[in-house]
PDB file of N, H, CA, C and O in Angstrom:
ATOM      1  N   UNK A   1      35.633 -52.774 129.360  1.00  0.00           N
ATOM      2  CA  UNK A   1      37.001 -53.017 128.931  1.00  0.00           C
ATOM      3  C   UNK A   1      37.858 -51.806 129.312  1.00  0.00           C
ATOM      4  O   UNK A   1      37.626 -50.647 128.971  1.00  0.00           O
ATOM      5  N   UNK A   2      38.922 -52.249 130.096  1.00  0.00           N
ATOM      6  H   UNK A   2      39.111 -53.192 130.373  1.00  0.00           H
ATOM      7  CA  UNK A   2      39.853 -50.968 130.315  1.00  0.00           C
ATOM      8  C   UNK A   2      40.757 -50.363 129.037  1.00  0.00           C
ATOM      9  O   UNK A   2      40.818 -50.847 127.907  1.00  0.00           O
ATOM     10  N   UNK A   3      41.256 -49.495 129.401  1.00  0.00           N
ATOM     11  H   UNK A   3      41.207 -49.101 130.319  1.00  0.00           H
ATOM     12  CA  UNK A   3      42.255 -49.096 128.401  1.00  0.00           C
ATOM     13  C   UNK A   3      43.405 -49.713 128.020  1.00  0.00           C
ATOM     14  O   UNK A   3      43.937 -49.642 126.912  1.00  0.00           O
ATOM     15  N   UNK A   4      43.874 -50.495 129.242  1.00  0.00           N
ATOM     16  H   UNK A   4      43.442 -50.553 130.142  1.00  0.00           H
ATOM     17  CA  UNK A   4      45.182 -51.192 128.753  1.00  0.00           C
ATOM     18  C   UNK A   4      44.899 -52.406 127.835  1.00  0.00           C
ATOM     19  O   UNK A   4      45.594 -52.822 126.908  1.00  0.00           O
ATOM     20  N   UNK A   5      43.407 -53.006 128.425  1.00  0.00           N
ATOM     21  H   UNK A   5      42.842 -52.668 129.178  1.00  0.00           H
ATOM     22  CA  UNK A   5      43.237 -54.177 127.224  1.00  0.00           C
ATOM     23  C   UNK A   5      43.118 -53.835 125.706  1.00  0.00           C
ATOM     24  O   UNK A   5      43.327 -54.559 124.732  1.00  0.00           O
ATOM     25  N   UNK A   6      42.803 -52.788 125.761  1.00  0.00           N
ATOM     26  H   UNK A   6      42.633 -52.200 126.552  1.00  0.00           H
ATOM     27  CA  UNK A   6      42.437 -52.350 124.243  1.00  0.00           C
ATOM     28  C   UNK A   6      43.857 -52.033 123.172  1.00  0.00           C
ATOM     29  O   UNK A   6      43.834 -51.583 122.026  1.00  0.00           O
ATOM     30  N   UNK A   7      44.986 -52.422 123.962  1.00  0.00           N
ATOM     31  H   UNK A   7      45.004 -52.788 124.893  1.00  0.00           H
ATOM     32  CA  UNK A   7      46.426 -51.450 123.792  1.00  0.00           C
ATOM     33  C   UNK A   7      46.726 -52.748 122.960  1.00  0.00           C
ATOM     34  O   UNK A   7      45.951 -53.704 122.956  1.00  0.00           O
ATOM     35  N   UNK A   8      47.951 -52.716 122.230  1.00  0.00           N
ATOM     36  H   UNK A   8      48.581 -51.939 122.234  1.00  0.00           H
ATOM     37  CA  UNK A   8      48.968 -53.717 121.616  1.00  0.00           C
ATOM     38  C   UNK A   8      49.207 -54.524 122.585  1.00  0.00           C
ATOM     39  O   UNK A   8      49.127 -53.920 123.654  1.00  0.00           O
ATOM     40  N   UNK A   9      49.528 -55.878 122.737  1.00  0.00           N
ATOM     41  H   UNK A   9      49.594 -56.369 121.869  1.00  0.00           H
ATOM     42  CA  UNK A   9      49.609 -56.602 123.836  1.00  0.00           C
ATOM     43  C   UNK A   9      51.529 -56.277 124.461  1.00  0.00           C
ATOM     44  O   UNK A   9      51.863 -56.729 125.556  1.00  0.00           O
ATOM     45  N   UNK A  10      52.629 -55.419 123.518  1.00  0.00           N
ATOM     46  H   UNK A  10      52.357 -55.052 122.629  1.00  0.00           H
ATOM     47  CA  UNK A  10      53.414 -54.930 123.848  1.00  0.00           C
ATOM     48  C   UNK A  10      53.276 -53.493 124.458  1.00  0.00           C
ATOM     49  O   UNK A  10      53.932 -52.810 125.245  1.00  0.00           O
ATOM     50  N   UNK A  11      51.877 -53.317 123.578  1.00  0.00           N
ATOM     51  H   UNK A  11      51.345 -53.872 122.938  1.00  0.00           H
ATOM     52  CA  UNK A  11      52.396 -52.037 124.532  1.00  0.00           C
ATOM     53  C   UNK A  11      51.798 -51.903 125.886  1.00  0.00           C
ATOM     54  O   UNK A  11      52.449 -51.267 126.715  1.00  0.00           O
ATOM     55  N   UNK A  12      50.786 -52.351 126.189  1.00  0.00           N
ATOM     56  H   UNK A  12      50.257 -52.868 125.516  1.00  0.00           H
ATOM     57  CA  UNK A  12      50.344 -52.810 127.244  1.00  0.00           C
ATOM     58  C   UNK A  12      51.465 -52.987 128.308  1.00  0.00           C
ATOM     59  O   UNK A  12      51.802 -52.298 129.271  1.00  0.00           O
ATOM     60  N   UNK A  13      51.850 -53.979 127.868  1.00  0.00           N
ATOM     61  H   UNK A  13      51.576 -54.538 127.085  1.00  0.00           H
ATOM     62  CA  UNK A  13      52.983 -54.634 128.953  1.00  0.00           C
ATOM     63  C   UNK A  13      54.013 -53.952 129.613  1.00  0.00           C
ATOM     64  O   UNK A  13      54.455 -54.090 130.754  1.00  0.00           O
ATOM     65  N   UNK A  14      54.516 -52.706 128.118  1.00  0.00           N
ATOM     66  H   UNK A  14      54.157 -52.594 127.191  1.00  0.00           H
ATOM     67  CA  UNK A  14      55.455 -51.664 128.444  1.00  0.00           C
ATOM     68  C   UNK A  14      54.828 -50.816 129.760  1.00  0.00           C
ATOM     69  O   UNK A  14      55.315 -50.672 130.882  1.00  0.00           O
ATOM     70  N   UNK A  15      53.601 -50.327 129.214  1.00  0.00           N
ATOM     71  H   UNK A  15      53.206 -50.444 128.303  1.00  0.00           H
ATOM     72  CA  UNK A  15      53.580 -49.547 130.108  1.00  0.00           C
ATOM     73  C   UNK A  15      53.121 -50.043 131.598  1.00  0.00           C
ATOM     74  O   UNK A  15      53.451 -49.412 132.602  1.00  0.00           O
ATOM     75  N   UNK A  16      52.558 -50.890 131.633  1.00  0.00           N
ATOM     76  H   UNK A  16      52.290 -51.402 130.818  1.00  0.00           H
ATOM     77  CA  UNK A  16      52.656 -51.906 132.893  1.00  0.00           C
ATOM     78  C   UNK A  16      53.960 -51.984 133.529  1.00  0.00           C
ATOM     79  O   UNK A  16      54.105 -51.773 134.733  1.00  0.00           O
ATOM     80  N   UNK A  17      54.860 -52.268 132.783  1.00  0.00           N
ATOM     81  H   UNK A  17      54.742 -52.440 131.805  1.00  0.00           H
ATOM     82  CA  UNK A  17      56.281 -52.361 133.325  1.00  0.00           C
ATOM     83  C   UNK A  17      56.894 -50.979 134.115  1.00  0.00           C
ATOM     84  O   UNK A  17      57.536 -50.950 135.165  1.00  0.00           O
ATOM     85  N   UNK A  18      56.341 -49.489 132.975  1.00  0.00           N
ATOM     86  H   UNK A  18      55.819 -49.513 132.123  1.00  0.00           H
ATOM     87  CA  UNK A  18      56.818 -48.331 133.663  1.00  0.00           C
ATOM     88  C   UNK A  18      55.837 -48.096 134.828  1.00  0.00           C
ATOM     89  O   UNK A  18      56.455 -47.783 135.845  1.00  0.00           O
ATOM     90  N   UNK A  19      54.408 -48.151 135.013  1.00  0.00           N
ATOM     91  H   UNK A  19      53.905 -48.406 134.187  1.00  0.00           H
ATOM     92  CA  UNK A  19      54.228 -47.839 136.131  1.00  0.00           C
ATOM     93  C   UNK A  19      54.429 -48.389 137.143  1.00  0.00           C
ATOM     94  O   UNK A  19      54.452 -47.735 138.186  1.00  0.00           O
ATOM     95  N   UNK A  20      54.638 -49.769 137.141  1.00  0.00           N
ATOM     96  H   UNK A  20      54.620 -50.300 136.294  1.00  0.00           H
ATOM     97  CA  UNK A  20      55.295 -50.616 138.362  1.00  0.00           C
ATOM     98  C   UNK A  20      56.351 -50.176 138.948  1.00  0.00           C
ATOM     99  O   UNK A  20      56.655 -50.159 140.141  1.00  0.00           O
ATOM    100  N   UNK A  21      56.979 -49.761 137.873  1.00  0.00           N
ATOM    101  H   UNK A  21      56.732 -49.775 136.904  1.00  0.00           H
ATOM    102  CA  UNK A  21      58.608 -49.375 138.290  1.00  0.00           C
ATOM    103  C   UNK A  21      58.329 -47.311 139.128  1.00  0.00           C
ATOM    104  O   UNK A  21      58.876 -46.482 139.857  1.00  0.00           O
ATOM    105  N   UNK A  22      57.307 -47.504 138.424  1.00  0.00           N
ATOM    106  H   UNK A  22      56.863 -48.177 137.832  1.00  0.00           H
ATOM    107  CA  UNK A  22      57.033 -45.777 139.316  1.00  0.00           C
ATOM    108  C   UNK A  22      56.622 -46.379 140.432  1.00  0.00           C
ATOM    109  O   UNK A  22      57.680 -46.446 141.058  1.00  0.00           O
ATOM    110  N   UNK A  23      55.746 -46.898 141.154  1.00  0.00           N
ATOM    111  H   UNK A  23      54.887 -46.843 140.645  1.00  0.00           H
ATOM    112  CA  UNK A  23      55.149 -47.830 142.177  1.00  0.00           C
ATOM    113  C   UNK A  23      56.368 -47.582 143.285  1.00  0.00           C
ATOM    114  O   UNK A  23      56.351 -47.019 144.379  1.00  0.00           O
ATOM    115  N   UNK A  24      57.318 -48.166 142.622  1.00  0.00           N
ATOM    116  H   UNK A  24      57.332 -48.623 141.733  1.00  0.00           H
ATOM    117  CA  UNK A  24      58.286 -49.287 143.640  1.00  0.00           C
ATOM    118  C   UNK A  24      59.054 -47.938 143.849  1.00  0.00           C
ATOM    119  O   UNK A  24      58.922 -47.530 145.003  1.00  0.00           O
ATOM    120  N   UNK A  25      59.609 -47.356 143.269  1.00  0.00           N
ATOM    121  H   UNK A  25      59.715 -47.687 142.331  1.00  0.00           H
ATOM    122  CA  UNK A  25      60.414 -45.671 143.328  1.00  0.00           C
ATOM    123  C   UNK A  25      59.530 -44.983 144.079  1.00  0.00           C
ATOM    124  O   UNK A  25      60.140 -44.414 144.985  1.00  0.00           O
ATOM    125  N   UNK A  26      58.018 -44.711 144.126  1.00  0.00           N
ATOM    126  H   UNK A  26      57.523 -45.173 143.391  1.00  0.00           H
ATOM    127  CA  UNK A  26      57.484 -44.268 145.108  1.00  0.00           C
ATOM    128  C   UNK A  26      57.416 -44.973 146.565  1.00  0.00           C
ATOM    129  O   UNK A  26      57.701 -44.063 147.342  1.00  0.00           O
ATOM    130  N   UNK A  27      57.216 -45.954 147.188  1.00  0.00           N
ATOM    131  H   UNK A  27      56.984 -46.694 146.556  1.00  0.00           H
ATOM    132  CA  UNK A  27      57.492 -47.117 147.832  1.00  0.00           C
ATOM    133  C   UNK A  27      58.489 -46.584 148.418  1.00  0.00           C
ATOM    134  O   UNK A  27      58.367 -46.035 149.513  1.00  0.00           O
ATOM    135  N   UNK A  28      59.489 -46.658 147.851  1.00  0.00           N
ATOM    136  H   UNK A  28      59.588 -47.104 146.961  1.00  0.00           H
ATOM    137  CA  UNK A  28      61.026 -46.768 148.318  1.00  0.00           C
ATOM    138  C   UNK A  28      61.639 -45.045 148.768  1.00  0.00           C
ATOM    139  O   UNK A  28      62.733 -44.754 149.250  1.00  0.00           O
ATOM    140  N   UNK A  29      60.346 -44.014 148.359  1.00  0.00           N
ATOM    141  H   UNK A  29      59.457 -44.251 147.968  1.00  0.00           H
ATOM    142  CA  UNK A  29      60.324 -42.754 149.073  1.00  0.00           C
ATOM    143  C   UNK A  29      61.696 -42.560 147.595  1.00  0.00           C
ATOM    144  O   UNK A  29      62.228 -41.469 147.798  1.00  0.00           O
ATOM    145  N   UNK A  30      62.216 -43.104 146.562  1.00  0.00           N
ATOM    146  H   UNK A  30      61.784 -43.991 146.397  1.00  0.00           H
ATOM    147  CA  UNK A  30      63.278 -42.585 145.390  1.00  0.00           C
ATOM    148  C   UNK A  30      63.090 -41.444 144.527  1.00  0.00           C
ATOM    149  O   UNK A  30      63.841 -40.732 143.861  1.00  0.00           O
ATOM    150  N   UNK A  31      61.232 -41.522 144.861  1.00  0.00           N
ATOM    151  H   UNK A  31      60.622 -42.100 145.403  1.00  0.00           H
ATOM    152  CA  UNK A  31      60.786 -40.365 143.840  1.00  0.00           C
ATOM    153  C   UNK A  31      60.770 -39.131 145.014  1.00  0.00           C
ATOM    154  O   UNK A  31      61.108 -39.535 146.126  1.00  0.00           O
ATOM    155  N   UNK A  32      60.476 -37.890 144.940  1.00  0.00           N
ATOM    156  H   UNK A  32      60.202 -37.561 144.036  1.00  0.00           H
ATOM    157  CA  UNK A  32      60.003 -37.262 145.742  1.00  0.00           C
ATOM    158  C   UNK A  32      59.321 -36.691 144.913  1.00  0.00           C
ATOM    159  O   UNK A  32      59.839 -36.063 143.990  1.00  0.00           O
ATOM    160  N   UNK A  33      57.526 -36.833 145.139  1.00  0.00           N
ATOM    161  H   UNK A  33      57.106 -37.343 145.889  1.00  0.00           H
ATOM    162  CA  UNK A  33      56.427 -36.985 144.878  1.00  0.00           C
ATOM    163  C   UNK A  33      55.442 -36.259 146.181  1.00  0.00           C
ATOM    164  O   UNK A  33      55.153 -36.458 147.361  1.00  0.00           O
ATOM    165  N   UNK A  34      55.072 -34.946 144.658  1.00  0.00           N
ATOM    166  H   UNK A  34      55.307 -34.784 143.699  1.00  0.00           H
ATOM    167  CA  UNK A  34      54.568 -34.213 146.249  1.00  0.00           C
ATOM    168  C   UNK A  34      52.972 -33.744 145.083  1.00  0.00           C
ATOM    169  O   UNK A  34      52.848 -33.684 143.859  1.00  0.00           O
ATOM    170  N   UNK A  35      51.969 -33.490 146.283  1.00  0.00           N
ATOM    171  H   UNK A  35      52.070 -33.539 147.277  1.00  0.00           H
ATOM    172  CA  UNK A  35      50.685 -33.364 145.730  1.00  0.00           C
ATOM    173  C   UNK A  35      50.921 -32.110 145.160  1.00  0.00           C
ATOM    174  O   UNK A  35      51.861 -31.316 145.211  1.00  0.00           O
ATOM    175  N   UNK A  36      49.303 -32.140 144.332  1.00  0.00           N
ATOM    176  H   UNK A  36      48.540 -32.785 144.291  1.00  0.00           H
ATOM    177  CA  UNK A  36      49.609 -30.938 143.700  1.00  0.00           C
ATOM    178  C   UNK A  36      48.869 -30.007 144.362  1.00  0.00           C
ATOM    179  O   UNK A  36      47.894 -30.368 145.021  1.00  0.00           O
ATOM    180  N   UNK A  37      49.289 -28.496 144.262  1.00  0.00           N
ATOM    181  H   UNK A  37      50.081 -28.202 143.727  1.00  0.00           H
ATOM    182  CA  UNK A  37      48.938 -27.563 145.155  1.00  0.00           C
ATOM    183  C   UNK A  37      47.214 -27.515 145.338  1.00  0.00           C
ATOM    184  O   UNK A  37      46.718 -27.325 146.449  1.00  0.00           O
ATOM    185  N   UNK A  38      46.310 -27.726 144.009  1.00  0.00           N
ATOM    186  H   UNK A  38      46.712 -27.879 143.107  1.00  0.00           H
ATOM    187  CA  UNK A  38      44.519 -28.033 144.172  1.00  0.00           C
ATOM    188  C   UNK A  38      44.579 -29.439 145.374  1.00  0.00           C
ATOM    189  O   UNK A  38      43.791 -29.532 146.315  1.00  0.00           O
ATOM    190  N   UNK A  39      45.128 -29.938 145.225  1.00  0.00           N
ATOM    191  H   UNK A  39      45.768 -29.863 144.460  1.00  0.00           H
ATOM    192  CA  UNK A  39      44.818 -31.328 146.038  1.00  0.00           C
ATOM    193  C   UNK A  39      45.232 -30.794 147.836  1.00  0.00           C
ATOM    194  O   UNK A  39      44.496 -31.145 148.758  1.00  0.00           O
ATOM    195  N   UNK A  40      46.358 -30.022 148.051  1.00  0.00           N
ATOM    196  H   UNK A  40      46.956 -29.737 147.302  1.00  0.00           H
ATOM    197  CA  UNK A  40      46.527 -29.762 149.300  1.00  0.00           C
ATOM    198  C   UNK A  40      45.242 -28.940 149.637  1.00  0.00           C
ATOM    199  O   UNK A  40      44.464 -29.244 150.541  1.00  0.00           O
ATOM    200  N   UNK A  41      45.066 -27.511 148.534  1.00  0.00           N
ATOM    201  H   UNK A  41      45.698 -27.264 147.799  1.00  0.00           H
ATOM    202  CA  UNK A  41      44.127 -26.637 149.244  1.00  0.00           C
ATOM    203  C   UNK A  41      42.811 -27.359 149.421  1.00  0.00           C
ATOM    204  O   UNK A  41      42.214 -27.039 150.449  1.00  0.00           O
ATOM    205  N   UNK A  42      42.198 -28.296 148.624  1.00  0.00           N
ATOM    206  H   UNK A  42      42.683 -28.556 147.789  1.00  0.00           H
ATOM    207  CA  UNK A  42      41.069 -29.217 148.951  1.00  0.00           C
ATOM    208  C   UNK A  42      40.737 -29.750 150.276  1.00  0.00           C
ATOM    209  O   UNK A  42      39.679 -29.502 150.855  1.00  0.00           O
ATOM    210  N   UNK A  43      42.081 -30.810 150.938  1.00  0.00           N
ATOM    211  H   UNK A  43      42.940 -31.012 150.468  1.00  0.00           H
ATOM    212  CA  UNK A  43      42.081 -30.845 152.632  1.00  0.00           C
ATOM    213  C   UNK A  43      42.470 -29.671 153.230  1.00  0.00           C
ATOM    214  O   UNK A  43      42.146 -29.657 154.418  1.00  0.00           O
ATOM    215  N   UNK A  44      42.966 -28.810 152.910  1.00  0.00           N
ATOM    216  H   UNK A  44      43.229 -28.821 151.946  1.00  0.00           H
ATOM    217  CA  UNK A  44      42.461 -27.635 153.428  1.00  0.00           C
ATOM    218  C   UNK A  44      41.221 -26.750 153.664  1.00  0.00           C
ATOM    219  O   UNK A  44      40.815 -25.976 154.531  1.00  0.00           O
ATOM    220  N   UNK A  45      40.908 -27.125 152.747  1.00  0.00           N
ATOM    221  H   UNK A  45      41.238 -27.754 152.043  1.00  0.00           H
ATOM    222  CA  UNK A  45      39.111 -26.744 152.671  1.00  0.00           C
ATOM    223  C   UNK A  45      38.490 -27.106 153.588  1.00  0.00           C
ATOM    224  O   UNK A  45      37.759 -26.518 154.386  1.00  0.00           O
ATOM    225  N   UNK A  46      38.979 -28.730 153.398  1.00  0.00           N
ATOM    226  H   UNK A  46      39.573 -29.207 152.750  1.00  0.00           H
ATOM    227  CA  UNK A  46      37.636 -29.204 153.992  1.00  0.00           C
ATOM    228  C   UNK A  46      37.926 -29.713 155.477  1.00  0.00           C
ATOM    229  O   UNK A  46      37.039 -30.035 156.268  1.00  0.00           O
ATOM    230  N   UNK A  47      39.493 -29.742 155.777  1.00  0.00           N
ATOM    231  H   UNK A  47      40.213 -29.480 155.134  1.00  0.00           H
ATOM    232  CA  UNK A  47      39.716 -29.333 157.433  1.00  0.00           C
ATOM    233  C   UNK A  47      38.658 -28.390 157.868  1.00  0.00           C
ATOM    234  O   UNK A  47      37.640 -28.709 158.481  1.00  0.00           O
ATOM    235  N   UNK A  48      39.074 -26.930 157.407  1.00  0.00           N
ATOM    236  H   UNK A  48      39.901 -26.671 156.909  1.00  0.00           H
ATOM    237  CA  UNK A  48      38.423 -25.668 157.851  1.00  0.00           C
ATOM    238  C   UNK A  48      36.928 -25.987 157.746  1.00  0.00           C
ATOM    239  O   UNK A  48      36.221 -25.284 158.469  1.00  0.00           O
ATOM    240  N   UNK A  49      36.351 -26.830 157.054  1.00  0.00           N
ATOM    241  H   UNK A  49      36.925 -27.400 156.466  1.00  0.00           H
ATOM    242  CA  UNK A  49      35.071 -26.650 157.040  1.00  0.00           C
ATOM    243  C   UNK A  49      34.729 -27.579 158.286  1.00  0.00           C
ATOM    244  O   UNK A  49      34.195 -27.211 159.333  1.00  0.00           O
ATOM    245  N   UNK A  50      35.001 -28.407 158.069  1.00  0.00           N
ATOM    246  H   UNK A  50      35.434 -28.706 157.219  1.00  0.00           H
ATOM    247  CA  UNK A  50      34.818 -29.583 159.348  1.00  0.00           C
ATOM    248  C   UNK A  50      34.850 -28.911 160.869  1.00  0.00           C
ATOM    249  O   UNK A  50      34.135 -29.288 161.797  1.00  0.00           O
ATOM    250  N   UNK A  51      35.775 -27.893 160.928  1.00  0.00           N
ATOM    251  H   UNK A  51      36.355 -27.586 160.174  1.00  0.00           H
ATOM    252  CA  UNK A  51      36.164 -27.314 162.456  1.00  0.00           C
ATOM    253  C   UNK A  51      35.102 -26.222 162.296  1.00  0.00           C
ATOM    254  O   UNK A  51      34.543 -25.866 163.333  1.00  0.00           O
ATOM    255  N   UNK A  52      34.683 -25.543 160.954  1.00  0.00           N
ATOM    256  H   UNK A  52      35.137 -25.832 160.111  1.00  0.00           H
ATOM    257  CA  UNK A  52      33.543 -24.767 161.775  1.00  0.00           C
ATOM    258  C   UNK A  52      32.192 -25.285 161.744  1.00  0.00           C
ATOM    259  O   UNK A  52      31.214 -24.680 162.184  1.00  0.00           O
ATOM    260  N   UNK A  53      32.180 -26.318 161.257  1.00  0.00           N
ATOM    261  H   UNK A  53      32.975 -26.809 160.900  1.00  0.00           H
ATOM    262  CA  UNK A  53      30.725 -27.230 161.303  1.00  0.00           C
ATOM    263  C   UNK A  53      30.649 -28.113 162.528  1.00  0.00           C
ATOM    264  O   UNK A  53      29.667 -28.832 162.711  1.00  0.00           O
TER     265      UNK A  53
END
C-alpha cells in the first residue's frame, strides 16, 4: 500500500492535484528547477570515473 492510499481520500486528492500542477510548471520549463549540487557532483563522479576506467 502506498502512502497516498493510506491518506484521507481529500487529502490524497489535494495533494495529487499539487503535484500535477508541479509536473505541468516543470513541463512548461515555469519552474526553474535545478539539481541539487550532491546530484551534479555524483555525474561528475562518475563521468571521471568512466574516462579513467
Amino acid at each position: 500500500m502506498t502512502q497516498l492510499a493510506s491518506w484521507r481520500p481529500e487529502m490524497a486528492a489535494q495533494v495529487e492535484q499539487i503535484v500535477t500542477n508541479v509536473i505541468e510548471l516543470a513541463d512548461t520549463d515555469t519552474l526553474d528547477l535545478q539539481p541539487s549540487r550532491a546530484v551534479v557532483q555524483e555525474v561528475l563522479d562518475f563521468l571521471d570515473e568512466r574516462q579513467a576506467g
